[in-house]
C-alpha positions as CSV (number, residue, x, y, z in Angstrom):
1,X,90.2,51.5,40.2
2,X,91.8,50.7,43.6
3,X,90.6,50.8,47.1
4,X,94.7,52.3,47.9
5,X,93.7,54.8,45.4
6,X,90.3,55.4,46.7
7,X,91.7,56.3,49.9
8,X,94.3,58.4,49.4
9,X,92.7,60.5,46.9
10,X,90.2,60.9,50.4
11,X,93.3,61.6,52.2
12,X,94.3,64.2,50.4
13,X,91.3,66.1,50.5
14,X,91.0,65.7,54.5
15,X,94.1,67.4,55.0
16,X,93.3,69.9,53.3
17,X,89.7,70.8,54.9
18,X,92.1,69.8,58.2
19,X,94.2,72.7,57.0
20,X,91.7,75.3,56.3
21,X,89.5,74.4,59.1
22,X,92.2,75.1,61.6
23,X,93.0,77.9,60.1
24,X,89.8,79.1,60.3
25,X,89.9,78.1,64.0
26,X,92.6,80.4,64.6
27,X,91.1,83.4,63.0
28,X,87.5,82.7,64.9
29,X,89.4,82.3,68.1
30,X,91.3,85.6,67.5
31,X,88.5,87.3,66.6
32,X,86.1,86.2,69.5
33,X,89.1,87.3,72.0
34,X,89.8,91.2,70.3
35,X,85.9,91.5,70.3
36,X,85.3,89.7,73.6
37,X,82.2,88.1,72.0
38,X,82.1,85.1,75.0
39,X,82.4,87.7,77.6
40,X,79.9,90.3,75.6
41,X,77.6,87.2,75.1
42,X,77.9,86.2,79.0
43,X,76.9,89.8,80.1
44,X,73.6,90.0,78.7
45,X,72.2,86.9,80.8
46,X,73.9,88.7,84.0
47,X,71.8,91.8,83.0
48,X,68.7,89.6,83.4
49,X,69.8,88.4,86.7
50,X,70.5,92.2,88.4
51,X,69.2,94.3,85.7
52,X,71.1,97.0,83.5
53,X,71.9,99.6,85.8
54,X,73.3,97.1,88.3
55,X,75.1,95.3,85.8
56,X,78.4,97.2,86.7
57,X,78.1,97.0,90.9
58,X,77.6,93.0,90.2
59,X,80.5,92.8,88.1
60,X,82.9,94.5,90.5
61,X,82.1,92.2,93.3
62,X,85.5,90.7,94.2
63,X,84.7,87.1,93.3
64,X,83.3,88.2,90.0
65,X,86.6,90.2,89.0
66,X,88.9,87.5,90.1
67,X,87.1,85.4,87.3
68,X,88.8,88.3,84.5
69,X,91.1,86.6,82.3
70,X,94.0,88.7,81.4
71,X,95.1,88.7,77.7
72,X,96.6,91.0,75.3
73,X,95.2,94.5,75.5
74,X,95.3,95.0,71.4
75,X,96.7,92.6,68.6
76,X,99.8,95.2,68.9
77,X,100.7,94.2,72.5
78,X,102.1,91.0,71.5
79,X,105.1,93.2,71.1
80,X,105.4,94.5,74.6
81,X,103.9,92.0,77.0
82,X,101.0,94.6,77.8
83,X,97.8,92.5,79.0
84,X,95.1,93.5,80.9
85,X,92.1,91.8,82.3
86,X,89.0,91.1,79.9
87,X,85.5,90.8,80.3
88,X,84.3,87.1,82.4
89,X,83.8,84.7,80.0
90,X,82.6,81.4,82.5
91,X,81.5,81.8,86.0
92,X,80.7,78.4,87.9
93,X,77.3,78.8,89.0
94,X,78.1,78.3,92.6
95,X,80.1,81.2,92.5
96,X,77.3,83.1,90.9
97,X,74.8,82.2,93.1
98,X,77.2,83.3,96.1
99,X,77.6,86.9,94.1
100,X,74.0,87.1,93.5
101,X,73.3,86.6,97.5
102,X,75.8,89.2,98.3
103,X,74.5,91.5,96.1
104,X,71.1,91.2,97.6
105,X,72.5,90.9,101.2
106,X,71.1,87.5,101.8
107,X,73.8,85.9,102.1
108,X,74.4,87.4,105.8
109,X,71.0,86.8,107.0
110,X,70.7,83.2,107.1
111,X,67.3,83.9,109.4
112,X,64.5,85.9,108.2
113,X,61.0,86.4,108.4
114,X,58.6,87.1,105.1
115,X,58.8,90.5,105.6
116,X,62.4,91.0,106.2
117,X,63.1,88.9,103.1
118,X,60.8,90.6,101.0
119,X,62.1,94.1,102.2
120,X,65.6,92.9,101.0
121,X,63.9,91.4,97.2
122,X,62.5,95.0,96.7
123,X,65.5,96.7,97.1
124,X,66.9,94.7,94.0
125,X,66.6,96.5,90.9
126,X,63.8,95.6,88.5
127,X,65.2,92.5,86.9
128,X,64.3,89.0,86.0
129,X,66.6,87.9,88.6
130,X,64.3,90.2,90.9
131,X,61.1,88.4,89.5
132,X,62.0,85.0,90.3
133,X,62.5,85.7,93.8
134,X,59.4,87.4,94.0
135,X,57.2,84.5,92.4
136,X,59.2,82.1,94.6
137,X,58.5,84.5,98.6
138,X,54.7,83.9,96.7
139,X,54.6,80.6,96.7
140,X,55.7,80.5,100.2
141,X,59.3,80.1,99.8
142,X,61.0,82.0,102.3
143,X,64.0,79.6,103.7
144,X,67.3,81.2,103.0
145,X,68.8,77.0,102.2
146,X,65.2,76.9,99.7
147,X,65.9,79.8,97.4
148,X,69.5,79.0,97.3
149,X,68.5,76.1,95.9
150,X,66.2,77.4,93.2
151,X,68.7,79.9,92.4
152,X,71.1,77.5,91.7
153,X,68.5,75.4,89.6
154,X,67.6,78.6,87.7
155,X,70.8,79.9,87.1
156,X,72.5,76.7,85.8
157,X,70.0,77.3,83.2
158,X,71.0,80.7,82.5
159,X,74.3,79.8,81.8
160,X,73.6,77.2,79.6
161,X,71.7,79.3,77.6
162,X,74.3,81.8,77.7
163,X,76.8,79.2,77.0
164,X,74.3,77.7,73.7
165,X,74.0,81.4,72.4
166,X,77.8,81.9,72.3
167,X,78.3,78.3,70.4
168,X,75.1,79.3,67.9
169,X,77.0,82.8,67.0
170,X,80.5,80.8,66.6
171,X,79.0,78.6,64.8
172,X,77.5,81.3,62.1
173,X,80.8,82.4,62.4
174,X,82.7,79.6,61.5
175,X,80.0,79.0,58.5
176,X,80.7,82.6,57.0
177,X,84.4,82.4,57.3
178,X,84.1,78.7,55.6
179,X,82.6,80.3,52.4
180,X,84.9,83.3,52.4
181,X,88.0,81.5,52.7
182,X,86.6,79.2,50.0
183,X,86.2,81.4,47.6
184,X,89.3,83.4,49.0
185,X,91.5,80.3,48.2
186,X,89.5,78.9,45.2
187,X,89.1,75.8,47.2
188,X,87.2,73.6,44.5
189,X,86.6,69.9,45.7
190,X,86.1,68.7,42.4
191,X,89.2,70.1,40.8
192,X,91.2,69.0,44.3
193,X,89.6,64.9,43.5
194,X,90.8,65.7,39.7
195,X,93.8,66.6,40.9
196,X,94.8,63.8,43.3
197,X,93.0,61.0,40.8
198,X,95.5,61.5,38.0
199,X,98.8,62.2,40.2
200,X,100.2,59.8,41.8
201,X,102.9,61.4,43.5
202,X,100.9,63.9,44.8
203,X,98.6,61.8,46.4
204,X,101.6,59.8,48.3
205,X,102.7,63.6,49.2
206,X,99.0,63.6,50.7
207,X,99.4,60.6,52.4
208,X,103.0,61.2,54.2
209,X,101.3,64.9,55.2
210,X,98.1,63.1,56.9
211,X,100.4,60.5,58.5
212,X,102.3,63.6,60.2
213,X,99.1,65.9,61.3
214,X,98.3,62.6,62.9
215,X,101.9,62.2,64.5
216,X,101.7,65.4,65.4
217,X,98.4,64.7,67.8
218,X,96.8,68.0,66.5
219,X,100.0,70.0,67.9
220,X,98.9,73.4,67.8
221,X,100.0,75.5,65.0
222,X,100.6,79.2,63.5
223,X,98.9,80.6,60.7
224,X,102.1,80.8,58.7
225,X,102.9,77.0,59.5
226,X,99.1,76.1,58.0
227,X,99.6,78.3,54.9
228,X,103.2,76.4,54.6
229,X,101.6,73.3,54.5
230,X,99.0,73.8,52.4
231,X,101.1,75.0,49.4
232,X,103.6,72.4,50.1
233,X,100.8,69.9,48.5
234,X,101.5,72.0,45.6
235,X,97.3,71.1,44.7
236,X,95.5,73.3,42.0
237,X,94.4,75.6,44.8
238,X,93.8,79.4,43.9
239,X,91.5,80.7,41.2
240,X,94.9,81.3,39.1
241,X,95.0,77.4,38.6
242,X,91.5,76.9,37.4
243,X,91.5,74.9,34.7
244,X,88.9,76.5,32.2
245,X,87.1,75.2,29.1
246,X,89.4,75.1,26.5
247,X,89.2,78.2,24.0
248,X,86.3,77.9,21.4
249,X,84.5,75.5,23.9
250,X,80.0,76.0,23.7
251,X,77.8,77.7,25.6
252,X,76.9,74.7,27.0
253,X,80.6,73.6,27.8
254,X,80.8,76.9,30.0
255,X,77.6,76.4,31.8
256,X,78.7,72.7,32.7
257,X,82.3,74.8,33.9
258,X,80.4,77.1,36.2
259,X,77.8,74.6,38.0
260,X,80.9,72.3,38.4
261,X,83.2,75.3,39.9
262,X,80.0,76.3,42.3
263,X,79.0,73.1,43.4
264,X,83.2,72.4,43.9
265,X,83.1,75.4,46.0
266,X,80.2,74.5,48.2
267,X,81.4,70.9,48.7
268,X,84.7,72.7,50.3
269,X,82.5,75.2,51.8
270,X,80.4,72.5,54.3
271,X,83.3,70.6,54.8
272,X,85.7,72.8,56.0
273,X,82.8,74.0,58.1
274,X,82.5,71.1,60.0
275,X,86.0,72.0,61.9
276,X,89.2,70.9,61.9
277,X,88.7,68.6,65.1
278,X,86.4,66.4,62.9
279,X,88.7,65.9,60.2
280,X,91.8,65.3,62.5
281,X,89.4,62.2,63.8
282,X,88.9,61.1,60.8
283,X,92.2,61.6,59.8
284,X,93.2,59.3,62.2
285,X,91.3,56.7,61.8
286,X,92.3,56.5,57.9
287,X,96.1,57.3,58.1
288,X,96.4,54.7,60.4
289,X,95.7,51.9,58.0
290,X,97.4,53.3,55.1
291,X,100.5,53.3,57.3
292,X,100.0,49.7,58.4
293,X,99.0,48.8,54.9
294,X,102.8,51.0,53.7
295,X,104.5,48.9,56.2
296,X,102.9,45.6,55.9
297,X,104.0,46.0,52.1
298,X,107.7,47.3,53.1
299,X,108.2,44.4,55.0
300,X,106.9,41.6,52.9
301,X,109.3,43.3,49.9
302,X,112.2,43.0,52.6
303,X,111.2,39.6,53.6
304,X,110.9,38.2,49.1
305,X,114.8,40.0,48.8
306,X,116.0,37.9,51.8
307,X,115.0,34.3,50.3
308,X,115.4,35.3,47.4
């Protein structure tokens, strides 16, 4: 056994969890943009700031829509250039603080008394955005620049909480599409190491297609190009290539197959889950050597035919 052989046999199965993880990338993205999952997810921490009934008013205020990102109405609009503006996805929190102060009409009384200010608080709809303020005019703060302050403080929070929901849900995401397009594809790691072990010109096909991901600096790429380059491997990938016990085999021989085949399957499962940003780095740092080591060896063959 080799080191050389070691690695590239590694190689080839990081470019395929590379492949499938982007291509699981694409699909999440797509789907978080036609269901507007950030934006959705966003909305229900401005709902605790100005409440449910308000949520629409606090949206429309100028600064808010300009925030809109405009995209594809439907997956079908690719064909006619029709976008139209989605729901916010990121709003800077000094931005939202300014919206939040125009919405309570604070932000054109720099001067007021306690009672003016906590005239103004009532009139907010029943919210949690309405409750800080209140707790805040009770322990004496009443200076416009003070609650401004805390605002900011308290919605910076928000927002990261908002922002750590959206990851957790793309993350579960990302976890359940991992297993389907396992099993979708028949992704067995074990077979795939098999595979790569005894073929030797596979795994230099392996090698040259790491060596050009890593070329290629993680250039974007369509689902069709992905799916290109994962059956130009030409690896025992699909349940059609399984390689099953051989007719007559035992009980025992079939039992051995299917804990093999499941555990094959969740090795791919967790490790395509991990992303394909992870195994472009590590991609990177392994193709490197291997194309040092290729060229090293080139040269030092060029360099024995010369004096020879």
């Amino acid at each position: 056994m080799s080191i050389s052989q070691v690695l590239e046999v590694a190689l080839g199965l990081i470019v395929v969890y590379y492949i499938l993880g982007s291509i699981i990338s694409l699909v999440t993205q797509l789907v978080n943009e036609f269901f507007e999952t950030r934006g959705k997810t966003l909305e229900r921490y401005l709902v605790k700031i100005v409440g449910d009934k308000k949520i629409g008013d606090f949206i429309s205020l100028p600064q808010m829509q300009a925030l809109r990102p405009i995209r594809y109405k439907n997956w079908f609009s690719v064909f006619g250039a029709v976008t139209e503006p989605k729901k916010i996805e990121k709003i800077p929190v000094a931005t939202l603080v300014d919206s939040f102060f125009d919405f309570a009409g604070l932000t054109a009384n720099q001067e007021l008394n306690l009672l003016q200010l906590a005239e103004l608080v009532d009139k907010l709809p029943d919210s949690e955005g309405k409750r800080a303020f209140i707790s805040w005019i009770n322990q004496g703060v009443t200076s416009i620049g003070d609650l401004r302050t805390r605002t900011t403080a308290y919605f910076t929070g928000l927002m990261d909480q908002a922002a750590a929901t959206f990851r957790a849900n793309a993350r579960s995401l990302v976890i359940v599409m991992s297993i389907g397009v396992t099993i979708l594809f028949g992704t067995d790691s074990i077979q795939l190491a098999k595979t790569l072990w005894t073929n030797a010109e596979l795994r230099a096909l392996a090698v040259a297609k790491a060596e050009m991901v890593v070329a290629q600096e993680g250039a974007d790429a369509s689902m069709d190009d992905l799916i290109q380059e994962l059956s130009d491997l030409t690896i025992k990938i699909g349940w059609w290539q399984t390689e099953h016990p051989e007719a007559g085999a035992s009980a025992m021989d079939w039992v051995l197959f299917v804990i093999q085949k499941v555990l094959g399957l969740g090795l791919t499962a967790v490790a395509v889950s991990q992303g394909s940003s992870f195994w472009y780095d590590l991609l990177k740092k392994l193709a490197s050597p291997t194309s040092s080591s290729s060229k090293t060896n080139e040269s030092g063959s060029s360099s024995s035919g010369g004096l020879g």
